[in-house]
PDB file of N, CA, C and O in Angstrom:
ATOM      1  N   UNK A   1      18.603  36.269   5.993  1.00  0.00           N
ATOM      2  CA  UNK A   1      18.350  37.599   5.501  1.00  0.00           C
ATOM      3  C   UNK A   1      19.543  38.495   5.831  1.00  0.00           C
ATOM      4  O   UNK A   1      20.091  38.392   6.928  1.00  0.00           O
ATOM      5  N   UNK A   2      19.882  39.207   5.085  1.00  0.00           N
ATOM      6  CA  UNK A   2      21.249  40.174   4.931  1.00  0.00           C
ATOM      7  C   UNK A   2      20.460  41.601   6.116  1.00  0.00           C
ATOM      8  O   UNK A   2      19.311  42.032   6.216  1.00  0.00           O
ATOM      9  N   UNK A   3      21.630  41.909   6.754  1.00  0.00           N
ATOM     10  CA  UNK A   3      21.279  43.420   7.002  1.00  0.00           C
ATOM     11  C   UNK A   3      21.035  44.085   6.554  1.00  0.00           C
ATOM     12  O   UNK A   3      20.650  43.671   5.461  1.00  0.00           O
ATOM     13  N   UNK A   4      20.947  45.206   6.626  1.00  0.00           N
ATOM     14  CA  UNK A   4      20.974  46.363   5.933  1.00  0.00           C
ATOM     15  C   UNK A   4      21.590  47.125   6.234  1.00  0.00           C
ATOM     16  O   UNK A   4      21.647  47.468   7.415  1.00  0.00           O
ATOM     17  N   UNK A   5      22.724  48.037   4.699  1.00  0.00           N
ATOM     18  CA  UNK A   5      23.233  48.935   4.849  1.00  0.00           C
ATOM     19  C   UNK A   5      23.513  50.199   5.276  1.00  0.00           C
ATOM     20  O   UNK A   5      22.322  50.508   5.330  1.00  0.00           O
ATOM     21  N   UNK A   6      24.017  51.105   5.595  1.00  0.00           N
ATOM     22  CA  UNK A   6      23.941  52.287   5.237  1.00  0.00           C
ATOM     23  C   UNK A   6      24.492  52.818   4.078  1.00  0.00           C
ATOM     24  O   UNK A   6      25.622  52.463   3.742  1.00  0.00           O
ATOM     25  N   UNK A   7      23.631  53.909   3.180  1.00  0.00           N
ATOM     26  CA  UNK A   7      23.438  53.977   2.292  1.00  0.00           C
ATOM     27  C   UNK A   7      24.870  55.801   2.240  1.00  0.00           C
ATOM     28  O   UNK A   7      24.666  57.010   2.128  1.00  0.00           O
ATOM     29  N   UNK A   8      25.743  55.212   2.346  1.00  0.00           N
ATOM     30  CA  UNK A   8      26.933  56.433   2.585  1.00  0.00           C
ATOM     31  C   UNK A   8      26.943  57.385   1.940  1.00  0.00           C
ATOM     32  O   UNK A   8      27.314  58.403   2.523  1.00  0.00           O
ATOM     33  N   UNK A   9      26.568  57.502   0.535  1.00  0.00           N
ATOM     34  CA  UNK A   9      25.845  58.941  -0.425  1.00  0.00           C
ATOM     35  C   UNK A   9      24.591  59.729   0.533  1.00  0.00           C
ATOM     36  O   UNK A   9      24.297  60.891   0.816  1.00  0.00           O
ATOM     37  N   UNK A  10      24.187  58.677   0.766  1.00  0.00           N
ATOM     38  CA  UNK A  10      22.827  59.441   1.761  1.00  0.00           C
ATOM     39  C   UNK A  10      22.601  60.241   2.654  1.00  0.00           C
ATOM     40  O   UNK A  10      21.783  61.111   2.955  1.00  0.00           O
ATOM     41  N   UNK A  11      23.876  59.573   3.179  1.00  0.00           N
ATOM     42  CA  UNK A  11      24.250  59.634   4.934  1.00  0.00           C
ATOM     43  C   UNK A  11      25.318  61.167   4.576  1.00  0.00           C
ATOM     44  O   UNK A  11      24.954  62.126   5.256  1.00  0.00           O
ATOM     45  N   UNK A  12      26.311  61.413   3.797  1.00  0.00           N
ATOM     46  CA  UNK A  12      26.891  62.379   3.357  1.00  0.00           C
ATOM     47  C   UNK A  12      25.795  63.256   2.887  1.00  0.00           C
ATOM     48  O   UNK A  12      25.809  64.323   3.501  1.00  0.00           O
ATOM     49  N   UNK A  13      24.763  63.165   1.927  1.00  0.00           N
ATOM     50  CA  UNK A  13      23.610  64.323   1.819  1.00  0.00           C
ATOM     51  C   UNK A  13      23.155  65.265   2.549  1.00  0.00           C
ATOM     52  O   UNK A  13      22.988  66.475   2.404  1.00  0.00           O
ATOM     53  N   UNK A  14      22.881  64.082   3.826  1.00  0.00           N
ATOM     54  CA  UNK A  14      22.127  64.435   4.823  1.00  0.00           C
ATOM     55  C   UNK A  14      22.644  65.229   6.002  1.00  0.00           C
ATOM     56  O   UNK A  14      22.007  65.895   6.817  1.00  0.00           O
ATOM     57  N   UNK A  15      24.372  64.934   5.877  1.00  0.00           N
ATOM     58  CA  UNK A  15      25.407  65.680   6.996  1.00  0.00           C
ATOM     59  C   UNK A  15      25.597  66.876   6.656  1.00  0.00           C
ATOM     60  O   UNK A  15      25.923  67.784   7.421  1.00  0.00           O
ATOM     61  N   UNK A  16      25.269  67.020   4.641  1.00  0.00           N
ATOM     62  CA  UNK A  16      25.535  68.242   4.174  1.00  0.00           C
ATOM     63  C   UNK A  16      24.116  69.608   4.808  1.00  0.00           C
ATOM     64  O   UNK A  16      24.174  70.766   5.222  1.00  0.00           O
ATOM     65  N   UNK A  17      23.117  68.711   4.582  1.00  0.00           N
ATOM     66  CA  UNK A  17      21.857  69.112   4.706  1.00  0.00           C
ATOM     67  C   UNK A  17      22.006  69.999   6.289  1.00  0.00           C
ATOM     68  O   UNK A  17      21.748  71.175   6.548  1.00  0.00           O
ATOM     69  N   UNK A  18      22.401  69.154   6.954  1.00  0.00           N
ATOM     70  CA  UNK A  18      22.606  69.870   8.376  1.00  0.00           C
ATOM     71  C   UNK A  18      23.337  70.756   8.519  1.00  0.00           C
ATOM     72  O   UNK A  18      23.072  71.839   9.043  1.00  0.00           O
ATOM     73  N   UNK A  19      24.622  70.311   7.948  1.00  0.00           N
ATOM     74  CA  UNK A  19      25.513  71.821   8.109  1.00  0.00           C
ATOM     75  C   UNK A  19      25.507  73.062   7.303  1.00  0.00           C
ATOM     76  O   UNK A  19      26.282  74.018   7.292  1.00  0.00           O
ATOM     77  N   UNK A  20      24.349  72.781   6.577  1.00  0.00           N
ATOM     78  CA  UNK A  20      23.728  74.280   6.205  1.00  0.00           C
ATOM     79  C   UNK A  20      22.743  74.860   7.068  1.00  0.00           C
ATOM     80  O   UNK A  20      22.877  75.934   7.655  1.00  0.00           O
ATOM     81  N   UNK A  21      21.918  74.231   7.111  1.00  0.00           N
ATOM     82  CA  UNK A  21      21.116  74.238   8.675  1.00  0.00           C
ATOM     83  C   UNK A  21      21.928  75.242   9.717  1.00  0.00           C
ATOM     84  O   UNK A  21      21.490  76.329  10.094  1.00  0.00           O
ATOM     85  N   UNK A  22      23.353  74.592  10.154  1.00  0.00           N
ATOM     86  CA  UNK A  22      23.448  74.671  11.338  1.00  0.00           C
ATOM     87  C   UNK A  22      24.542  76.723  11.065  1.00  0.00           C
ATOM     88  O   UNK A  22      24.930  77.561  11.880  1.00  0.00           O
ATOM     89  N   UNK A  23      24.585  76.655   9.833  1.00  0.00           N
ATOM     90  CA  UNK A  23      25.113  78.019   9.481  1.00  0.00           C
ATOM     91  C   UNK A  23      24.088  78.659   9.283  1.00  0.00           C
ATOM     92  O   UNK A  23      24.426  79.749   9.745  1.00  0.00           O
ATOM     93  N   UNK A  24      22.808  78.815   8.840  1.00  0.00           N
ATOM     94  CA  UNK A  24      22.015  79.711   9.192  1.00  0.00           C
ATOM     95  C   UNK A  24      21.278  79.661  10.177  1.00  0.00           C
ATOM     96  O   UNK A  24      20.383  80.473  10.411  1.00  0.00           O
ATOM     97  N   UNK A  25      21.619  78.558  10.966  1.00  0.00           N
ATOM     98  CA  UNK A  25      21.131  78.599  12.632  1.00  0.00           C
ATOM     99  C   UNK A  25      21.937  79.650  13.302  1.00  0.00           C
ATOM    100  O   UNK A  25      21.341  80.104  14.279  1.00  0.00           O
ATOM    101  N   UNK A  26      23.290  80.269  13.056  1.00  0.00           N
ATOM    102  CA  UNK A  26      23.692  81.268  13.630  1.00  0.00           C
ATOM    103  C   UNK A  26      23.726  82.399  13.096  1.00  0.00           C
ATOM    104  O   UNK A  26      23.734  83.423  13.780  1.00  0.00           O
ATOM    105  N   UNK A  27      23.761  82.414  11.175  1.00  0.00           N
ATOM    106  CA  UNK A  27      23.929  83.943  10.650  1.00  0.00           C
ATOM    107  C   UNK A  27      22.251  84.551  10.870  1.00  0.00           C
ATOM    108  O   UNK A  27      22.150  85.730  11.209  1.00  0.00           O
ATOM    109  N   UNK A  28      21.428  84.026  10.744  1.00  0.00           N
ATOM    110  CA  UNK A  28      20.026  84.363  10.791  1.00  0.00           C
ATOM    111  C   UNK A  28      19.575  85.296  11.629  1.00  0.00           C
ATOM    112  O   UNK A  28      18.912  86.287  11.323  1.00  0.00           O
ATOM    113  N   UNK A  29      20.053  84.875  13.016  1.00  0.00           N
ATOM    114  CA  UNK A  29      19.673  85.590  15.146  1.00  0.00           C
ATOM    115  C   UNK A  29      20.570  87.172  14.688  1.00  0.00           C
ATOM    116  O   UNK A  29      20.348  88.316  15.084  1.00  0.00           O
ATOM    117  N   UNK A  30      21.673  86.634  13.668  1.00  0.00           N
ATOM    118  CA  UNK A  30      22.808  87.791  13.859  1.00  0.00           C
ATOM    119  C   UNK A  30      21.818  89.101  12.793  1.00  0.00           C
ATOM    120  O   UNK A  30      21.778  90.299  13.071  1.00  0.00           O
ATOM    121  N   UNK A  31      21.276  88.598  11.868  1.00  0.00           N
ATOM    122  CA  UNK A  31      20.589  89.516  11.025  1.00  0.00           C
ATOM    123  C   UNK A  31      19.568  90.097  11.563  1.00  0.00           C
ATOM    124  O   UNK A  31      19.359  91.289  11.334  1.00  0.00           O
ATOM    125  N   UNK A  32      18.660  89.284  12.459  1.00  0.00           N
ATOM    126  CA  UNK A  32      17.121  89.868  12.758  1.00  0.00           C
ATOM    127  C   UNK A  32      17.729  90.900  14.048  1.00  0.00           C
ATOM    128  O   UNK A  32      16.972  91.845  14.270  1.00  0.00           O
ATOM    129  N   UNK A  33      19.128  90.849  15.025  1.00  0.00           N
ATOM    130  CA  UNK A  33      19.548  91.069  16.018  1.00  0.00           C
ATOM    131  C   UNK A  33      19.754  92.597  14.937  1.00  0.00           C
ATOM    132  O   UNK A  33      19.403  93.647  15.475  1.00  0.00           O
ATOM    133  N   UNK A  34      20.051  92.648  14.149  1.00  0.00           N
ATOM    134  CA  UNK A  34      21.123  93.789  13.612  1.00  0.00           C
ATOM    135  C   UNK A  34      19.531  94.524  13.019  1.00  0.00           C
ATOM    136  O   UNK A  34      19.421  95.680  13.427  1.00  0.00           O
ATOM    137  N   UNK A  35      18.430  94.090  12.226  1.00  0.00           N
ATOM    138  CA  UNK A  35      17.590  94.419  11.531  1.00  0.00           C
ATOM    139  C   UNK A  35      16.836  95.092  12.782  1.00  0.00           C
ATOM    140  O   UNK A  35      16.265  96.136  12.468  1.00  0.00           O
ATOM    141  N   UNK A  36      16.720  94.748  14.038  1.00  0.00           N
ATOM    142  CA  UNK A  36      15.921  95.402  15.362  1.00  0.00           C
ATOM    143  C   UNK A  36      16.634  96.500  16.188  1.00  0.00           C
ATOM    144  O   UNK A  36      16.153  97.223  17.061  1.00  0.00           O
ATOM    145  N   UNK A  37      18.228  96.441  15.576  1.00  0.00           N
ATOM    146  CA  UNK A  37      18.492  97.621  16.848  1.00  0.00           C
ATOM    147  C   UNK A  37      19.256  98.838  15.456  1.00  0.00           C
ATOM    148  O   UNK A  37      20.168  99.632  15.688  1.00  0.00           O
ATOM    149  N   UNK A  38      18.543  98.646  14.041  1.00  0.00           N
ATOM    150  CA  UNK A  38      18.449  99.901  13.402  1.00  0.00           C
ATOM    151  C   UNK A  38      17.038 100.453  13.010  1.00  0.00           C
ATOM    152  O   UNK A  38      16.962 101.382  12.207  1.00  0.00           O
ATOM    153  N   UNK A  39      16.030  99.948  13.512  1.00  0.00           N
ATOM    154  CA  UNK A  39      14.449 100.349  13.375  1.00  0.00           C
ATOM    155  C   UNK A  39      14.376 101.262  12.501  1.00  0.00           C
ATOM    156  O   UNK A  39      13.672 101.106  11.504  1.00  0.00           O
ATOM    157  N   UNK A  40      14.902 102.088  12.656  1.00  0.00           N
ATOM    158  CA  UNK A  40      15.090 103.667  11.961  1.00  0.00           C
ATOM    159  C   UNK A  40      15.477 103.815  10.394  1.00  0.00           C
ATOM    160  O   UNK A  40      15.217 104.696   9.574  1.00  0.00           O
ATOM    161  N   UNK A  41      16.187 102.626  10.307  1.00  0.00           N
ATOM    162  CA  UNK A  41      16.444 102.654   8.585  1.00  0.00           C
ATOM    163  C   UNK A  41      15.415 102.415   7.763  1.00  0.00           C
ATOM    164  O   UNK A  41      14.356 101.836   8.008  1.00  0.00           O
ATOM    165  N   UNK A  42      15.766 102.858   6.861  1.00  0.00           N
ATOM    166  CA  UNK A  42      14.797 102.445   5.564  1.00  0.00           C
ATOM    167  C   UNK A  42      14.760 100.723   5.221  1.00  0.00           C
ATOM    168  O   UNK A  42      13.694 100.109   5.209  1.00  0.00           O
ATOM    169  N   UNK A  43      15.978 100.119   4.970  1.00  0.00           N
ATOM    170  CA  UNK A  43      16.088  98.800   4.723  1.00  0.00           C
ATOM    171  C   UNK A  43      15.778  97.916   5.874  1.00  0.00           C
ATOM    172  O   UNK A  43      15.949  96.704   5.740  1.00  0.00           O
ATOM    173  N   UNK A  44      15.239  98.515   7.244  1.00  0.00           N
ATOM    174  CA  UNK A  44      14.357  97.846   8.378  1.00  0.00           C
ATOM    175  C   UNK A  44      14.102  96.419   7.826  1.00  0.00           C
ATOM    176  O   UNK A  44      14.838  95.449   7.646  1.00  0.00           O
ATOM    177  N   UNK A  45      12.592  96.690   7.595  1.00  0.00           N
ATOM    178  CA  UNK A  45      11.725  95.856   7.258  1.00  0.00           C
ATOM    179  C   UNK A  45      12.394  94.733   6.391  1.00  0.00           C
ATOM    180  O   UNK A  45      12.102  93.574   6.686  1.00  0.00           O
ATOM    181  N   UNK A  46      13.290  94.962   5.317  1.00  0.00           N
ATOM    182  CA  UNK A  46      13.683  93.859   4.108  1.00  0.00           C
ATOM    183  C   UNK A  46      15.155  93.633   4.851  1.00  0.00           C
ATOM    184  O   UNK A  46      15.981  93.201   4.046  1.00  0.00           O
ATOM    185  N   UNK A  47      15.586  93.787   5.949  1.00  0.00           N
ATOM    186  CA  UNK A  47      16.573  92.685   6.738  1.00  0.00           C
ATOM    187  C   UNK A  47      16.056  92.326   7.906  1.00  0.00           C
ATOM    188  O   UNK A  47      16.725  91.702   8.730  1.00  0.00           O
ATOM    189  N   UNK A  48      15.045  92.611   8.071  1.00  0.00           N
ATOM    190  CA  UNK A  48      13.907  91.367   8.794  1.00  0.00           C
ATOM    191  C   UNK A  48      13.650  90.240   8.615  1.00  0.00           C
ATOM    192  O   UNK A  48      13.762  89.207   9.274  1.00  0.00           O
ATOM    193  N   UNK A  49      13.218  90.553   7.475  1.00  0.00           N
ATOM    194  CA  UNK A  49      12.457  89.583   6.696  1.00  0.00           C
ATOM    195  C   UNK A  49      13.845  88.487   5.859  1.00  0.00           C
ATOM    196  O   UNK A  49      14.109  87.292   5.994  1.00  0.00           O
ATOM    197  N   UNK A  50      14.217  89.135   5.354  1.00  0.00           N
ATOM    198  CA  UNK A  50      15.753  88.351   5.209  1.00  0.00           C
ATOM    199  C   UNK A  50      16.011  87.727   6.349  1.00  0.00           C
ATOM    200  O   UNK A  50      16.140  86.517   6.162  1.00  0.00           O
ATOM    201  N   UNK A  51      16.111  87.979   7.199  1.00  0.00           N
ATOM    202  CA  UNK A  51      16.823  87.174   8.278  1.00  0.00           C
ATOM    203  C   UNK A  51      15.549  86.005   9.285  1.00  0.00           C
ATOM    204  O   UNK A  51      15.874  85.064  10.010  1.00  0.00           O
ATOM    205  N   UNK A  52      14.183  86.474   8.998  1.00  0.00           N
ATOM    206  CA  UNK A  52      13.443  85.822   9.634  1.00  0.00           C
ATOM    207  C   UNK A  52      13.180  84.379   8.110  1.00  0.00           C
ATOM    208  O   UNK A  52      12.914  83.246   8.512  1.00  0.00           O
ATOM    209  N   UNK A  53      13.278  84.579   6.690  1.00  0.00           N
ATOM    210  CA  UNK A  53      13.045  84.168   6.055  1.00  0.00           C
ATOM    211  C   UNK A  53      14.421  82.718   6.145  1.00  0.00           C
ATOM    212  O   UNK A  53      14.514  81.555   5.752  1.00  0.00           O
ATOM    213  N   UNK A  54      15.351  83.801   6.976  1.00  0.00           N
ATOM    214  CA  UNK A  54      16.707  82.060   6.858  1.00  0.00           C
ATOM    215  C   UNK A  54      16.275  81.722   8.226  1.00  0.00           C
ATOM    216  O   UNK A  54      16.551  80.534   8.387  1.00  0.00           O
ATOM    217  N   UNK A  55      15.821  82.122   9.106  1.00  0.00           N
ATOM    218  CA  UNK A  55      15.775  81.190  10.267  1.00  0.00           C
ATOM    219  C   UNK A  55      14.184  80.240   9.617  1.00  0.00           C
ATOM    220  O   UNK A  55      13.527  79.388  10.216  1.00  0.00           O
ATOM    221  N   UNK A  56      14.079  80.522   8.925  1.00  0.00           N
ATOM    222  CA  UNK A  56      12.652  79.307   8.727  1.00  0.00           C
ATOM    223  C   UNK A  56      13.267  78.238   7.897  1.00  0.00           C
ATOM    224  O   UNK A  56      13.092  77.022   7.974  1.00  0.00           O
ATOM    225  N   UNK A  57      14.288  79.166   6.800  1.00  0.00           N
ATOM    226  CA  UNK A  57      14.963  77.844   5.554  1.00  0.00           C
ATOM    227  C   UNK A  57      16.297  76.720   7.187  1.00  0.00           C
ATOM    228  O   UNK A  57      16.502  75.518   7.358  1.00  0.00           O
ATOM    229  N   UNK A  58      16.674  77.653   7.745  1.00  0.00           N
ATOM    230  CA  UNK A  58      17.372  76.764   8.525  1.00  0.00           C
ATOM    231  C   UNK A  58      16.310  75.544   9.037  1.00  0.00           C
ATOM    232  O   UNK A  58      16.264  74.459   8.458  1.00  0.00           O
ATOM    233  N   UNK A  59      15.673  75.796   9.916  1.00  0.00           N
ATOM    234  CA  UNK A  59      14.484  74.666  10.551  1.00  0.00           C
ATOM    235  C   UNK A  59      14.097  73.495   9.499  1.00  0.00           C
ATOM    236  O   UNK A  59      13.985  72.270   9.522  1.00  0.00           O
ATOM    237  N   UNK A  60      13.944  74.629   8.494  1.00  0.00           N
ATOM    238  CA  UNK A  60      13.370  73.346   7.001  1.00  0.00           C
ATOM    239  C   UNK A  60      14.469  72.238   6.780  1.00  0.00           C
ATOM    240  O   UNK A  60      14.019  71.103   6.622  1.00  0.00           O
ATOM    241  N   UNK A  61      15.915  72.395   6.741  1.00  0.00           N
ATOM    242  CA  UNK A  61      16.606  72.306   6.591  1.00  0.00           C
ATOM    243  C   UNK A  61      17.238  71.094   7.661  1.00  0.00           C
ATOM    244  O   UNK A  61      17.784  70.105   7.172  1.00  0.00           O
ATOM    245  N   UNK A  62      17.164  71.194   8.563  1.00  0.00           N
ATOM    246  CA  UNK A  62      17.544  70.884   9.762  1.00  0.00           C
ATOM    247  C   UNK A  62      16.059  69.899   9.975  1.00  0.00           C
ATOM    248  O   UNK A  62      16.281  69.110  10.893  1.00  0.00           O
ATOM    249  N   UNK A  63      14.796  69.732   9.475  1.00  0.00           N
ATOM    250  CA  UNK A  63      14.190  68.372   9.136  1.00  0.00           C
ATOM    251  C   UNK A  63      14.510  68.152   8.247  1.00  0.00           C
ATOM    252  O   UNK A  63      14.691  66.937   8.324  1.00  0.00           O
ATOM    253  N   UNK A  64      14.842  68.541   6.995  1.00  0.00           N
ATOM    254  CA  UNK A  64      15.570  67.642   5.822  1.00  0.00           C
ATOM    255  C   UNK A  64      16.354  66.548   6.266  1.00  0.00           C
ATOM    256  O   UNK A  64      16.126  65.341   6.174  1.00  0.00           O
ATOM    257  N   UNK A  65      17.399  67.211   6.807  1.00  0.00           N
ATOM    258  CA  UNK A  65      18.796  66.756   7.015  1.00  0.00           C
ATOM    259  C   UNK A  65      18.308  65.312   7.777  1.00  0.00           C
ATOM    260  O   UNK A  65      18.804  64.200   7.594  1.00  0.00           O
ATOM    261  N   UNK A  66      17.326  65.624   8.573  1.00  0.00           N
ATOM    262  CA  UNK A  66      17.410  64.465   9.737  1.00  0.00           C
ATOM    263  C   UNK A  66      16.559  63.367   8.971  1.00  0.00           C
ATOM    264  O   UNK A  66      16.912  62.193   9.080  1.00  0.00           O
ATOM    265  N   UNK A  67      15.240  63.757   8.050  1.00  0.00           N
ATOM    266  CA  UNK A  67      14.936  63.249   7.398  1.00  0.00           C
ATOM    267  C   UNK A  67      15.880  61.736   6.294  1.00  0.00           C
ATOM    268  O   UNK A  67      15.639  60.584   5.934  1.00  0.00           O
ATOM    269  N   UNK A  68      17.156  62.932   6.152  1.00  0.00           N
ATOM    270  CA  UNK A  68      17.645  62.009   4.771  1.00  0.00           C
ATOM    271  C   UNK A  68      18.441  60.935   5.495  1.00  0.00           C
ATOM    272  O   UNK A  68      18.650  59.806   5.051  1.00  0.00           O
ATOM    273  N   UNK A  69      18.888  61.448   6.739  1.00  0.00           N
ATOM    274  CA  UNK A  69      20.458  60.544   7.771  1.00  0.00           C
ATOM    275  C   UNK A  69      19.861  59.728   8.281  1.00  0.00           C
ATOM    276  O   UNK A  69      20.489  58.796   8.781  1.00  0.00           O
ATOM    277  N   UNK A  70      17.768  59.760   8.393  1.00  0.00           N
ATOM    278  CA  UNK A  70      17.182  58.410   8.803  1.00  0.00           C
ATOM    279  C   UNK A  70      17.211  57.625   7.541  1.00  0.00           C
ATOM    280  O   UNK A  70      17.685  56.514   7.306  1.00  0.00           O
ATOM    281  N   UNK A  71      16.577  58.491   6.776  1.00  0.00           N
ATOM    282  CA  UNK A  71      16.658  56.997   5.507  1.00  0.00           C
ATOM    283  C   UNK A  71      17.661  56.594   5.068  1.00  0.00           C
ATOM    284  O   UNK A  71      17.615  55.571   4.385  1.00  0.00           O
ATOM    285  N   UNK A  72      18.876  57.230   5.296  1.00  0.00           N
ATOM    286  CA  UNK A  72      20.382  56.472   4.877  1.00  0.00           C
ATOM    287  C   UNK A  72      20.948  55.376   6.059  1.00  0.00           C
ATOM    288  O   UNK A  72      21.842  54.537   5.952  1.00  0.00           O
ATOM    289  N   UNK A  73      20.157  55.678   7.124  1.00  0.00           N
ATOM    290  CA  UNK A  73      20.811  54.803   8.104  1.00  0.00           C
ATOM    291  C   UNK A  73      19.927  53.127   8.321  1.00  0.00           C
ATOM    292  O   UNK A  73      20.384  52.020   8.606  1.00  0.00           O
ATOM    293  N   UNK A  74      18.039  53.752   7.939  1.00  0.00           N
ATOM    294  CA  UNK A  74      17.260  52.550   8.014  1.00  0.00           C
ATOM    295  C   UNK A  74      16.469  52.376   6.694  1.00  0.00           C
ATOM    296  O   UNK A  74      15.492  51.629   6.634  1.00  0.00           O
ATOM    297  N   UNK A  75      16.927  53.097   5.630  1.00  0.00           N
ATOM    298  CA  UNK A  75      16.101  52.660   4.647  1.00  0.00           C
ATOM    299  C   UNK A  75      14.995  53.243   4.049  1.00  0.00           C
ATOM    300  O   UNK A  75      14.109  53.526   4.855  1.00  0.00           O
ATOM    301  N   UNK A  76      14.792  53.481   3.020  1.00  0.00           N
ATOM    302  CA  UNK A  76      13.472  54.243   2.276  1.00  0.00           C
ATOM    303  C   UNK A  76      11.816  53.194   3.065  1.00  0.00           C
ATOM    304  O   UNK A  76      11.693  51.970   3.017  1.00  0.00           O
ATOM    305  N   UNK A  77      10.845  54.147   3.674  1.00  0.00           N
ATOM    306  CA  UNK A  77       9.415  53.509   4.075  1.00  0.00           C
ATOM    307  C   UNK A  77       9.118  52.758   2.737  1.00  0.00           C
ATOM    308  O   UNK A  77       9.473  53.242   1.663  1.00  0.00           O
ATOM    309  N   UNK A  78       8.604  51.824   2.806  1.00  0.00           N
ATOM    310  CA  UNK A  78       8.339  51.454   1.397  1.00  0.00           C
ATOM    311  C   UNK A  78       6.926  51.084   1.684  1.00  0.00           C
ATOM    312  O   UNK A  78       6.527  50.559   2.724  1.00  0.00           O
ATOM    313  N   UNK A  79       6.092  51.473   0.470  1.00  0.00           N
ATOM    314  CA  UNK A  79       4.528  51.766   0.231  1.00  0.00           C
ATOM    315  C   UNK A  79       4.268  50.468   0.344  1.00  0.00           C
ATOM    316  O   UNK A  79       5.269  49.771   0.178  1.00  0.00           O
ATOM    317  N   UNK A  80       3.178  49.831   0.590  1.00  0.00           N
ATOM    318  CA  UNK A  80       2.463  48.614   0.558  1.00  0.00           C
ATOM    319  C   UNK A  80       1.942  48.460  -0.692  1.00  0.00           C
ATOM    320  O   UNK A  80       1.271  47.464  -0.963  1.00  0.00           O
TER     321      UNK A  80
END
């Protein structure tokens, strides 16, 4: 029986997947940081939410990623 590959399109997907992740793992803290110490503005609330809305796409993101760099490294689960 042959090994199995890694699937290098996959494995590149999945590195991409993260390093988007890992850029709104830092612009995100910087928005909700900036959206809390102007309380007082009008645009408050909608760079809150902007910024709480990328720290959730980061997380999503950041299981994607790890998601795709497992199946490029061991293979799609395959259904019974």
């Amino acid at each position: 029986m042959e090994p199995k590959r890694t699937d290098k399109e996959l494995l590149g997907k999945g590195i991409q997947r993260m390093a988007i992740s890992l850029i709104f793992m830092f612009v995100s803290p910087v928005i909700i940081h900036s959206a809390f110490k102007n309380q007082d503005h009008p645009y408050y609330y909608l760079v809150l939410v902007l910024g709480l809305l990328g720290a959730s796409f980061a997380i999503f993101m950041a299981f994607r990623g790890l998601k795709t760099i497992m199946d490029a490294i061991f293979g799609k689960k395959q259904n019974p």
